[in-house]
PQR file of N, CA, C, O and H, with PARSE charges and radii, in Angstrom:
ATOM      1  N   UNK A   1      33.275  -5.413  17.093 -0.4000 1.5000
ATOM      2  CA  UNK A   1      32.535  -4.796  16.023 -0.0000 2.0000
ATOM      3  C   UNK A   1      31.372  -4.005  16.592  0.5500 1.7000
ATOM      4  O   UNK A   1      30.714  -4.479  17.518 -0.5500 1.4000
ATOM      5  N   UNK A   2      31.088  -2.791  16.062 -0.4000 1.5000
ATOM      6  CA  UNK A   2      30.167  -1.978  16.860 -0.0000 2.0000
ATOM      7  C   UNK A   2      28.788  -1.713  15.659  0.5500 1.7000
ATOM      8  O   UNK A   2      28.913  -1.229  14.535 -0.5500 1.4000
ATOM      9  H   UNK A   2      31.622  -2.405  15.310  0.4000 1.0000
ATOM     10  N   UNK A   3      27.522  -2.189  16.299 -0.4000 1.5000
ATOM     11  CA  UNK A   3      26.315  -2.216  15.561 -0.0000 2.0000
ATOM     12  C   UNK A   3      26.254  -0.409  15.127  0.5500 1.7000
ATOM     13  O   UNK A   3      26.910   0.536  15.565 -0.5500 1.4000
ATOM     14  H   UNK A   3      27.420  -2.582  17.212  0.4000 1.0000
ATOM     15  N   UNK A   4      25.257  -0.477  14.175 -0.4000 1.5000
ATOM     16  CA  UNK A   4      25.092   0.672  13.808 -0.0000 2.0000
ATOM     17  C   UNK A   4      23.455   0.747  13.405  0.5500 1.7000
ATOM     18  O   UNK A   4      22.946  -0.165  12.754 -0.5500 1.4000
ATOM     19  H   UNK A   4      24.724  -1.244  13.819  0.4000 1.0000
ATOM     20  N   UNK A   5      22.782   1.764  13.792 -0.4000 1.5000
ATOM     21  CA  UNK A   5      21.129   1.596  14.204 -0.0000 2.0000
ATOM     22  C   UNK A   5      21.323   2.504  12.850  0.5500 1.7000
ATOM     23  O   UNK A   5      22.061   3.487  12.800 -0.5500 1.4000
ATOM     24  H   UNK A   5      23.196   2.505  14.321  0.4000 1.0000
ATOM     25  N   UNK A   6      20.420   1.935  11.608 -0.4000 1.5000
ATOM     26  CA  UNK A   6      19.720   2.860  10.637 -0.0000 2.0000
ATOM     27  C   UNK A   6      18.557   2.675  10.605  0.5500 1.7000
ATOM     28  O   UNK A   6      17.937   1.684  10.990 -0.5500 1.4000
ATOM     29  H   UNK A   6      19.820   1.136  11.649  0.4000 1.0000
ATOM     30  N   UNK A   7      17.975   4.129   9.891 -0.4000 1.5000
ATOM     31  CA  UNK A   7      16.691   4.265  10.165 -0.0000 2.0000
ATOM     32  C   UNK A   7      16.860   4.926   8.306  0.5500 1.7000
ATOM     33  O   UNK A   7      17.698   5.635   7.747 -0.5500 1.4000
ATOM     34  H   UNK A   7      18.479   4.934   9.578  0.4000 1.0000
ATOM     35  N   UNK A   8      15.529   4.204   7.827 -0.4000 1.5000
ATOM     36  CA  UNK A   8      15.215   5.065   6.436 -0.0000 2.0000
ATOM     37  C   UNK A   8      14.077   5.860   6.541  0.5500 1.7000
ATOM     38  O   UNK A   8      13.057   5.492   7.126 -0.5500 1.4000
ATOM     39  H   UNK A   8      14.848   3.628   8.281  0.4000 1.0000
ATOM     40  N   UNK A   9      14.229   7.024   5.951 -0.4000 1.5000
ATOM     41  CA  UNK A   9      13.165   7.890   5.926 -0.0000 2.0000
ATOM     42  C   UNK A   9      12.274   7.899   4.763  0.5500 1.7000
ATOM     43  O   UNK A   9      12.806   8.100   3.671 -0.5500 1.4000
ATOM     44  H   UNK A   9      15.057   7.322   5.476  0.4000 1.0000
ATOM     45  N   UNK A  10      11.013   7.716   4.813 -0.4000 1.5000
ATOM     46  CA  UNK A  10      10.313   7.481   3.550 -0.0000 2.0000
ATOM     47  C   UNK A  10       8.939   8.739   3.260  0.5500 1.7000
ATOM     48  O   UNK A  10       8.188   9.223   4.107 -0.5500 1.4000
ATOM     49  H   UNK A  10      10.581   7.553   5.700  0.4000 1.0000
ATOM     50  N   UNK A  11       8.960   8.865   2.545 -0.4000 1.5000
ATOM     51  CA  UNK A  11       8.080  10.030   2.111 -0.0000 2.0000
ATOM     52  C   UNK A  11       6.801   9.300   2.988  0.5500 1.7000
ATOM     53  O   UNK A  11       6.564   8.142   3.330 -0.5500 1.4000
ATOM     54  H   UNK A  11       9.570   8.472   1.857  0.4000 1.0000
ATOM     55  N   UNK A  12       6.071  10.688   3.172 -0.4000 1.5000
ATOM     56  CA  UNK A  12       4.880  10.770   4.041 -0.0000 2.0000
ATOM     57  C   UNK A  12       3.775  10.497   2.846  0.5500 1.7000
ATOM     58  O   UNK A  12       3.307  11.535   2.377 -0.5500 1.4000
ATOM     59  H   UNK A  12       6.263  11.629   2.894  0.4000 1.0000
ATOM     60  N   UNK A  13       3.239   9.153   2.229 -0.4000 1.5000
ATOM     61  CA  UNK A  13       2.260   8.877   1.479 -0.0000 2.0000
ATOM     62  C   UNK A  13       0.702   8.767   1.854  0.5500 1.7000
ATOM     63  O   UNK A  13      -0.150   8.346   1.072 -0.5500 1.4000
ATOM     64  H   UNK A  13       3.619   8.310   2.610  0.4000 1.0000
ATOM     65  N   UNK A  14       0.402   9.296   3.430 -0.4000 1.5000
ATOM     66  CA  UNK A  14      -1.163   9.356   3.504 -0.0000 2.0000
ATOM     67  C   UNK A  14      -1.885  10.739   2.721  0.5500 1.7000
ATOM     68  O   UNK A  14      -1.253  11.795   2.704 -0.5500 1.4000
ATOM     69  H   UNK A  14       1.094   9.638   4.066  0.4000 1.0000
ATOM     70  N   UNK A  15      -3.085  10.654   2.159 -0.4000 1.5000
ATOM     71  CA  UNK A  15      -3.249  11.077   1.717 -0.0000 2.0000
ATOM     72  C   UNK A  15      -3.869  12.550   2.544  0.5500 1.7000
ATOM     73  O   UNK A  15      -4.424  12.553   3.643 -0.5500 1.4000
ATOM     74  H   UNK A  15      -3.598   9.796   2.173  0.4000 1.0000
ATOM     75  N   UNK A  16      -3.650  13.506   1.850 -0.4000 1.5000
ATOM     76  CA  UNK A  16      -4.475  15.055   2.803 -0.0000 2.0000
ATOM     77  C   UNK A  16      -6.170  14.528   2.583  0.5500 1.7000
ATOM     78  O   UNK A  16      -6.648  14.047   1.555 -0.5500 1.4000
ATOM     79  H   UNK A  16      -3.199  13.504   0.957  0.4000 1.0000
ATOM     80  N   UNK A  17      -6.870  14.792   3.894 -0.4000 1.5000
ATOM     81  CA  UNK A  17      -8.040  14.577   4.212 -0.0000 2.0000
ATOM     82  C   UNK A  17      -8.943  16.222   3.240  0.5500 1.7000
ATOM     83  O   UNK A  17      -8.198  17.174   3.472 -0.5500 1.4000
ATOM     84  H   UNK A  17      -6.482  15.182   4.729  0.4000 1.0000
ATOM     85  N   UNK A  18      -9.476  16.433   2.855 -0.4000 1.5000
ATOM     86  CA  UNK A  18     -10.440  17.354   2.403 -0.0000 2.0000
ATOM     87  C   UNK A  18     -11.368  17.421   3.724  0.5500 1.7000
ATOM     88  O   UNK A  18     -11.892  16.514   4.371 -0.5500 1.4000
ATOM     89  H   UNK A  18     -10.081  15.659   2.667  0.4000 1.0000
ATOM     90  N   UNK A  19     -11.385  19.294   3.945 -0.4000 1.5000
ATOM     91  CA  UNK A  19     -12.320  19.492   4.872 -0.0000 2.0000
ATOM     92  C   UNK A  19     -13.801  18.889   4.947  0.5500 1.7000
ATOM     93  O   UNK A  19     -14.395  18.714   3.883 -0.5500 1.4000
ATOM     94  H   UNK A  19     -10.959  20.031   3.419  0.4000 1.0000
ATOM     95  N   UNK A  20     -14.409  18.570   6.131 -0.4000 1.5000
ATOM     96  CA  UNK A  20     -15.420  18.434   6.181 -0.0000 2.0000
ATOM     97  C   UNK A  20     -16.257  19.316   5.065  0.5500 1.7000
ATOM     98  O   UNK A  20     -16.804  18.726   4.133 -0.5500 1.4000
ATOM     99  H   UNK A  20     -13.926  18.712   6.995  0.4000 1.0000
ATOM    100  N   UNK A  21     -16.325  20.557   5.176 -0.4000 1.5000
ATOM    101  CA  UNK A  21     -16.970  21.737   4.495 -0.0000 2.0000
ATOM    102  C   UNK A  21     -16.755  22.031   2.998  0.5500 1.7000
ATOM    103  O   UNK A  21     -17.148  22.933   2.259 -0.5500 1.4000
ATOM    104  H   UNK A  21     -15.881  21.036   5.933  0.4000 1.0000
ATOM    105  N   UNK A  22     -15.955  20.895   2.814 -0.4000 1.5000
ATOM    106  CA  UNK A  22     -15.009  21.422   1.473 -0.0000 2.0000
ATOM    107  C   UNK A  22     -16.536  20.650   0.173  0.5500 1.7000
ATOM    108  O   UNK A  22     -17.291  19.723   0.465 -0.5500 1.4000
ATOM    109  H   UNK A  22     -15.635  20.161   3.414  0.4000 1.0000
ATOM    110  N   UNK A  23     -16.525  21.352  -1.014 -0.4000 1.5000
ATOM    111  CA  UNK A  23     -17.411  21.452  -1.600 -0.0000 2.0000
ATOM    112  C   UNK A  23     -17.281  19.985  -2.391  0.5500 1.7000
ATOM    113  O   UNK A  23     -16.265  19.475  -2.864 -0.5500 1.4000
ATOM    114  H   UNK A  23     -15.911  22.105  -1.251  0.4000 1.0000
ATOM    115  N   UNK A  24     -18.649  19.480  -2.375 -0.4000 1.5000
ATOM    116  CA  UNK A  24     -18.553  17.891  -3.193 -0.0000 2.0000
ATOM    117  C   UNK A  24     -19.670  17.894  -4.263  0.5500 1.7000
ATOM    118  O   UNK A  24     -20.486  18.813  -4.329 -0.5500 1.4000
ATOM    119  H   UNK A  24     -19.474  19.895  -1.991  0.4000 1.0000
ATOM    120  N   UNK A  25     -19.673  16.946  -5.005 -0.4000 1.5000
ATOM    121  CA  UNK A  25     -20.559  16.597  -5.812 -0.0000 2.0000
ATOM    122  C   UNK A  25     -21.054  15.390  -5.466  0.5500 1.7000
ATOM    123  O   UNK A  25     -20.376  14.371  -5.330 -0.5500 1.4000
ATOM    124  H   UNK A  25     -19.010  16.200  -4.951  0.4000 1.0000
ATOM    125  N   UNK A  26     -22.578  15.508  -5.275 -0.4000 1.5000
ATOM    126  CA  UNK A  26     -23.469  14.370  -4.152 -0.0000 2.0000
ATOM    127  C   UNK A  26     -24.459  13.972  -5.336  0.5500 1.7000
ATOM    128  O   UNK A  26     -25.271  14.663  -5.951 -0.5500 1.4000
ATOM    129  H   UNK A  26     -23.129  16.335  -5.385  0.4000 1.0000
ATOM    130  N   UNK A  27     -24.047  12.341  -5.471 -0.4000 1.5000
ATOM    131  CA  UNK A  27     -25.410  12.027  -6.602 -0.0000 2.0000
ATOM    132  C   UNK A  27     -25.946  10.966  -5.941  0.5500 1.7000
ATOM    133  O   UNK A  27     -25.224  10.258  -5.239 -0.5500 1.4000
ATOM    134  H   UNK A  27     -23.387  11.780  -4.971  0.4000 1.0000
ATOM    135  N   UNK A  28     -27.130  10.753  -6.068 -0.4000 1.5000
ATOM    136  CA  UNK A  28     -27.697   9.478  -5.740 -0.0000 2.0000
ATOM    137  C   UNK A  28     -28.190   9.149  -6.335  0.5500 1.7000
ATOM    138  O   UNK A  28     -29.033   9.903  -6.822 -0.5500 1.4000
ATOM    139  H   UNK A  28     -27.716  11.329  -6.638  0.4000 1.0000
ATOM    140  N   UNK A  29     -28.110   7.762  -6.819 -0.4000 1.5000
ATOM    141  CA  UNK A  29     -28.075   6.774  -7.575 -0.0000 2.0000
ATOM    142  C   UNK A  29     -29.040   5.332  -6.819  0.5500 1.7000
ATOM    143  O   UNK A  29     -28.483   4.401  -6.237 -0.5500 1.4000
ATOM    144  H   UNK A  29     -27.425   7.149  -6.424  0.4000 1.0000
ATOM    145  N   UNK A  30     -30.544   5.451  -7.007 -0.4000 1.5000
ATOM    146  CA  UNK A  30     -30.743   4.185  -6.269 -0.0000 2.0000
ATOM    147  C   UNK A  30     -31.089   4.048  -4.794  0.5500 1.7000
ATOM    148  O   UNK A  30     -32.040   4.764  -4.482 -0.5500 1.4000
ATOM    149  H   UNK A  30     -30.997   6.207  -7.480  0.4000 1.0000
ATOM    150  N   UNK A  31     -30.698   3.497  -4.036 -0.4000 1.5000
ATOM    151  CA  UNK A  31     -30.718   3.594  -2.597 -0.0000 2.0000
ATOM    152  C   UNK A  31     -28.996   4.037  -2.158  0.5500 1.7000
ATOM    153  O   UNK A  31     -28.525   3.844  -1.037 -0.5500 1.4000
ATOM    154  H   UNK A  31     -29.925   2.915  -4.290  0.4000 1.0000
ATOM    155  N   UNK A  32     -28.496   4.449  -2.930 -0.4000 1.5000
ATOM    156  CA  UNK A  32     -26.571   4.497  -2.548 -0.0000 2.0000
ATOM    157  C   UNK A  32     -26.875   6.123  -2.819  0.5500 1.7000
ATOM    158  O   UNK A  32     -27.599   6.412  -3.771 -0.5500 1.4000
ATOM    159  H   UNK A  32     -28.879   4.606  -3.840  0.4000 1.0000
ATOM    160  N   UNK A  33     -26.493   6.846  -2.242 -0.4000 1.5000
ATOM    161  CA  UNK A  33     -25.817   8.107  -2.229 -0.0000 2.0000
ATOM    162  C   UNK A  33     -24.097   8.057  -2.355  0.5500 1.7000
ATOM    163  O   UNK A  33     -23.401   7.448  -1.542 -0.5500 1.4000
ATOM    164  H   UNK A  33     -25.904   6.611  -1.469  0.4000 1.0000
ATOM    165  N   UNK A  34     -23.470   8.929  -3.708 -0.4000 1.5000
ATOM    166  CA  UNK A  34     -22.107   9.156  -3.641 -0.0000 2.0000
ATOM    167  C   UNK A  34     -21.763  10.268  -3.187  0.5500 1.7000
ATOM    168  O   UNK A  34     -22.570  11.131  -3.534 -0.5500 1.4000
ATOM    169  H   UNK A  34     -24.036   9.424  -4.368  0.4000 1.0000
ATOM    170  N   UNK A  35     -20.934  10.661  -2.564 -0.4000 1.5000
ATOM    171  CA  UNK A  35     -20.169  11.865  -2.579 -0.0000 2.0000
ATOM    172  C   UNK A  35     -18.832  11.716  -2.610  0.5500 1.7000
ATOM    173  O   UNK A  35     -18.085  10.951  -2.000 -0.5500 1.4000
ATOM    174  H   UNK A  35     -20.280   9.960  -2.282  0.4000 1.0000
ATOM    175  N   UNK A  36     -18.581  12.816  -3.653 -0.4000 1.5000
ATOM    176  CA  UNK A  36     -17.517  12.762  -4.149 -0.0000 2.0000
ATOM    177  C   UNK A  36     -16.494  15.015  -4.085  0.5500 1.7000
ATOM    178  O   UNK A  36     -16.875  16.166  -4.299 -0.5500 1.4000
ATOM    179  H   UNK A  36     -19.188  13.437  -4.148  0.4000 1.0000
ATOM    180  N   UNK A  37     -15.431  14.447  -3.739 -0.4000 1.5000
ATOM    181  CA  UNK A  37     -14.714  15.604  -3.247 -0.0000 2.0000
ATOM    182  C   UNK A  37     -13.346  15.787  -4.589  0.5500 1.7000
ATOM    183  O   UNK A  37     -13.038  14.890  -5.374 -0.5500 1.4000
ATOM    184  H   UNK A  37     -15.121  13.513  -3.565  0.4000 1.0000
ATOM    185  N   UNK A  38     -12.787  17.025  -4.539 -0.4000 1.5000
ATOM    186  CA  UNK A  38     -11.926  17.200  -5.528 -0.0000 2.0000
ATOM    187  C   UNK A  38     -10.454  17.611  -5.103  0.5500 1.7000
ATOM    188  O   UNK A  38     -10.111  18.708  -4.663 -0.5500 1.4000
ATOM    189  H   UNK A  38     -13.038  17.753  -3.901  0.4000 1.0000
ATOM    190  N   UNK A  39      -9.721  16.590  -5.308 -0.4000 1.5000
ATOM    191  CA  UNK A  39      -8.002  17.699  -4.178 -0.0000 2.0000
ATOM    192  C   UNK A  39      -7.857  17.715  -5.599  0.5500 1.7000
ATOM    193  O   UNK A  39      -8.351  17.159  -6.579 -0.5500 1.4000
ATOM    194  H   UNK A  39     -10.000  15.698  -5.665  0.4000 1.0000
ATOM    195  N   UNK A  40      -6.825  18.725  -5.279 -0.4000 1.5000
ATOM    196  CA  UNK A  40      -5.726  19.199  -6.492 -0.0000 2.0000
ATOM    197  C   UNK A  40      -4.274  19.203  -6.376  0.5500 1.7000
ATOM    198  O   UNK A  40      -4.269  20.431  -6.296 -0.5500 1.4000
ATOM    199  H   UNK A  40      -6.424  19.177  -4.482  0.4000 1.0000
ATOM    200  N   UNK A  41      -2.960  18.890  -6.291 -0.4000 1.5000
ATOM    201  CA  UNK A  41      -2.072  18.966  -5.893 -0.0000 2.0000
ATOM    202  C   UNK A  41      -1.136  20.205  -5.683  0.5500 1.7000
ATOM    203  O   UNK A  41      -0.804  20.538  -6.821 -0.5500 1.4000
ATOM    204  H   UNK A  41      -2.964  17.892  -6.356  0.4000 1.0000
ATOM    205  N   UNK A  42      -0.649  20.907  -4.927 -0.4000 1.5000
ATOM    206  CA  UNK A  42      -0.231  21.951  -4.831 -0.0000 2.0000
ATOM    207  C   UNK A  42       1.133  22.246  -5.535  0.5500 1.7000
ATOM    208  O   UNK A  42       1.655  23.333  -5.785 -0.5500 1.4000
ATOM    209  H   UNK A  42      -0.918  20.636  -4.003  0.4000 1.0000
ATOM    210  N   UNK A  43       1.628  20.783  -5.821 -0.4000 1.5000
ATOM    211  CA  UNK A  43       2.987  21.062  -6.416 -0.0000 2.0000
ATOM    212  C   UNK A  43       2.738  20.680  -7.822  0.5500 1.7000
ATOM    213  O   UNK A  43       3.673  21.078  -8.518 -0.5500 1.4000
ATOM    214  H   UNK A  43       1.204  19.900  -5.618  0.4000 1.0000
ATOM    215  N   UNK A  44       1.779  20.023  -8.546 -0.4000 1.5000
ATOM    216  CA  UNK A  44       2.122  20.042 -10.046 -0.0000 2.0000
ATOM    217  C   UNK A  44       2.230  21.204 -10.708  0.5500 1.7000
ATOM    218  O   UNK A  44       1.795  22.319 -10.417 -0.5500 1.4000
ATOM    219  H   UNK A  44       1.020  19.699  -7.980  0.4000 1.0000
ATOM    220  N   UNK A  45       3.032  20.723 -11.893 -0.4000 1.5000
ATOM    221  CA  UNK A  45       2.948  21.383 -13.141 -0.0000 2.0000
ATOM    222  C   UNK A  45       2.636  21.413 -14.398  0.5500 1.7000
ATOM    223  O   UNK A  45       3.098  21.981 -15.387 -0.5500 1.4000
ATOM    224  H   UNK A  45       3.385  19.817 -12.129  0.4000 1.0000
ATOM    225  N   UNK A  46       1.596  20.562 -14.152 -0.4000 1.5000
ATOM    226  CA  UNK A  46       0.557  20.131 -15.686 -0.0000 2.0000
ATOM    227  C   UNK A  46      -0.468  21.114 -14.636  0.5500 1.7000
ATOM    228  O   UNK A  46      -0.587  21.266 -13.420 -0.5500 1.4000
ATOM    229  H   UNK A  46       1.221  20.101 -13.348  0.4000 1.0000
ATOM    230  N   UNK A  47      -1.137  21.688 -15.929 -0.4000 1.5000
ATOM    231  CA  UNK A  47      -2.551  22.276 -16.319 -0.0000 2.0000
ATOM    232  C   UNK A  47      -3.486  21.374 -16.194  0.5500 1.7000
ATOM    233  O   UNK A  47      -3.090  20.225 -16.392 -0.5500 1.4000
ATOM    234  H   UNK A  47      -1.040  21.564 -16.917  0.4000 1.0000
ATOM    235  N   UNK A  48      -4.829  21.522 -15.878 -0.4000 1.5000
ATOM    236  CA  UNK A  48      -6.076  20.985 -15.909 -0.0000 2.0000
ATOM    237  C   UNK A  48      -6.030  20.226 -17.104  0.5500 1.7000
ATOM    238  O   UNK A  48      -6.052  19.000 -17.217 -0.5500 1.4000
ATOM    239  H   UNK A  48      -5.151  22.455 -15.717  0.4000 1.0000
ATOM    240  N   UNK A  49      -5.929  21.578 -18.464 -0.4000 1.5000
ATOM    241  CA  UNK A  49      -6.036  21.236 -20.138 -0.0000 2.0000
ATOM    242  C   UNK A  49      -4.799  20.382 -20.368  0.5500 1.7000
ATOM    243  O   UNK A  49      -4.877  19.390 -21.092 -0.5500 1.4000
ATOM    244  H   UNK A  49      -5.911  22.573 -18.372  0.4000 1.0000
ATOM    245  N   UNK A  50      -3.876  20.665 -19.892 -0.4000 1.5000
ATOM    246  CA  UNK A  50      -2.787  19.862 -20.459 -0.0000 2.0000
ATOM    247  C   UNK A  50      -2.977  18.523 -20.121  0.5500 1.7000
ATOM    248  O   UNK A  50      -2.521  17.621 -20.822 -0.5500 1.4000
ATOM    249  H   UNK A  50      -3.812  21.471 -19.303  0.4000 1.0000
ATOM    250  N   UNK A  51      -3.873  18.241 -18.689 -0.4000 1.5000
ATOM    251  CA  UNK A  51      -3.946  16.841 -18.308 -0.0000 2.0000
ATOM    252  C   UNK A  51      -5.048  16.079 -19.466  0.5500 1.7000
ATOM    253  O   UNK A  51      -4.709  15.069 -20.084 -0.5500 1.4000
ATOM    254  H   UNK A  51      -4.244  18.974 -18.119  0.4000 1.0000
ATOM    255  N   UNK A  52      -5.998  16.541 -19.590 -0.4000 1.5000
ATOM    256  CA  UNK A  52      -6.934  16.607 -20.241 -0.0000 2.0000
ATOM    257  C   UNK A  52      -6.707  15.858 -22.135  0.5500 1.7000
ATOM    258  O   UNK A  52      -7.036  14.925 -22.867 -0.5500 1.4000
ATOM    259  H   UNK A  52      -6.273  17.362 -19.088  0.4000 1.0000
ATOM    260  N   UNK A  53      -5.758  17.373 -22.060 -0.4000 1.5000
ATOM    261  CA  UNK A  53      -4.993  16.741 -23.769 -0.0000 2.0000
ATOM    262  C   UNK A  53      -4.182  15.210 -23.582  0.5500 1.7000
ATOM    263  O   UNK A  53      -3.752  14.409 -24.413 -0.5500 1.4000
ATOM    264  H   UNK A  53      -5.491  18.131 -21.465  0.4000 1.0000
ATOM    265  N   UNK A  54      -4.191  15.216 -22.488 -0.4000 1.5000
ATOM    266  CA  UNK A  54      -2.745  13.851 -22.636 -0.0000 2.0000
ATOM    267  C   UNK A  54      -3.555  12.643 -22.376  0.5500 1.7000
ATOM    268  O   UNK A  54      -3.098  11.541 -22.676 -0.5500 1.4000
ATOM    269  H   UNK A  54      -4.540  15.866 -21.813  0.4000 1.0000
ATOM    270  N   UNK A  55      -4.823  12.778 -21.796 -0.4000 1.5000
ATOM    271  CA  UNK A  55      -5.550  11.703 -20.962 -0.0000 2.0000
ATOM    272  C   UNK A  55      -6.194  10.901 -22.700  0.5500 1.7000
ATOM    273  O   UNK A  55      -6.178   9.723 -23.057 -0.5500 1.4000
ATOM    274  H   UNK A  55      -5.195  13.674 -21.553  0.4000 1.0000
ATOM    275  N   UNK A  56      -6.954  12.796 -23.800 -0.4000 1.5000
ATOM    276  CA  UNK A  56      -7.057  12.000 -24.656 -0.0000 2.0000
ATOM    277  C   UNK A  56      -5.994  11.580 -25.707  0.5500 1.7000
ATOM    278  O   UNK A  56      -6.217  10.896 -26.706 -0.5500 1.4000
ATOM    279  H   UNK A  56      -6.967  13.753 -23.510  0.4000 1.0000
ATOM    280  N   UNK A  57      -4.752  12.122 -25.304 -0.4000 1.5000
ATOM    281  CA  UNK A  57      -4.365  11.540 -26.814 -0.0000 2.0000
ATOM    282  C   UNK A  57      -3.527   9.999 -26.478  0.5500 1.7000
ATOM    283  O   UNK A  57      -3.018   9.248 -27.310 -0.5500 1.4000
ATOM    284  H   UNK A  57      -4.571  12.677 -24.493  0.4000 1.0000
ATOM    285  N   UNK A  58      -3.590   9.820 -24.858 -0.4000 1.5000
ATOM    286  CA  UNK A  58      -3.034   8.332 -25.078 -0.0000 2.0000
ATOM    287  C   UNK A  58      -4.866   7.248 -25.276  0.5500 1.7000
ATOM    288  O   UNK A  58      -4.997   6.131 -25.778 -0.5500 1.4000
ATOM    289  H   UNK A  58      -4.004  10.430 -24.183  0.4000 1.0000
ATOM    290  N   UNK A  59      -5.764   7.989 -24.777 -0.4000 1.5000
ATOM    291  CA  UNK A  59      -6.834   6.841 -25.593 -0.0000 2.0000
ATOM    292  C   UNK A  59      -7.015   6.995 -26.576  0.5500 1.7000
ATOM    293  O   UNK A  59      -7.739   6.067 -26.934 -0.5500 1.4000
ATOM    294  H   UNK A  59      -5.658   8.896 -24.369  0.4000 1.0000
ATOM    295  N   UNK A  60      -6.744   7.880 -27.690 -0.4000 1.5000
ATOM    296  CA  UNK A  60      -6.808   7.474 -28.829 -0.0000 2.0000
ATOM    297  C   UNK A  60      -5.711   6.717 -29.614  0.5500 1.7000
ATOM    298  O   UNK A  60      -6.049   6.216 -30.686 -0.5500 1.4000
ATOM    299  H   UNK A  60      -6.156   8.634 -27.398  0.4000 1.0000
ATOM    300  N   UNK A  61      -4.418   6.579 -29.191 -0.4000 1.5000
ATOM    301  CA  UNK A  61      -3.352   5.884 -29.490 -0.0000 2.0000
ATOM    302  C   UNK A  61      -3.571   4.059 -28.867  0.5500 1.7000
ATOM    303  O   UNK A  61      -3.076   3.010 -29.279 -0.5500 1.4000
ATOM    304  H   UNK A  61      -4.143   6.986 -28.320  0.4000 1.0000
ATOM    305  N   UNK A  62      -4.669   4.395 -27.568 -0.4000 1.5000
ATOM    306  CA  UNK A  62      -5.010   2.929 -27.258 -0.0000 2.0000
ATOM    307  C   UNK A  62      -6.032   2.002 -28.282  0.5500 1.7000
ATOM    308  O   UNK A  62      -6.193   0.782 -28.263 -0.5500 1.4000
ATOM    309  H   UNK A  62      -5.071   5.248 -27.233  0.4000 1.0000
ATOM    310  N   UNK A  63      -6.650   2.999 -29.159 -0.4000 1.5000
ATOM    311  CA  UNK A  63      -7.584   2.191 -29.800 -0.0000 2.0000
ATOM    312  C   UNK A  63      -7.264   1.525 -31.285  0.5500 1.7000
ATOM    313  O   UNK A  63      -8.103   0.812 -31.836 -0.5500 1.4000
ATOM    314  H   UNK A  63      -6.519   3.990 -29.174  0.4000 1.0000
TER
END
């Protein structure tokens, strides 16, 4: 009987790093400073608004 070597290939799930330079929103709060950065995905196909509409109409269906 002759072995057979498989290998599965799995999607590449680390996330893309945002440039150093890339523009953030820096609040400080206290003695903690946040900064916070924005990716966007290059392959969706929802809208900003469309995300927006859906985000509220399932919390209002949650309440």
């Amino acid at each position: 009987m002759s072995e057979e070597t498989r290998t599965m290939q799995t999607a590449d799930t680390t996330p893309a790093r945002a440039p150093e330079d890339a523009p953030a929103l820096v609040k400080k709060i206290g003695k903690t400073t946040y900064k916070v950065r924005v990716h966007f995905s290059q392959t969706s196909t929802e809208t900003m608004s469309d995300k927006i509409k859906r985000m509220l109409k399932n919390e209002i269906q949650q309440m």
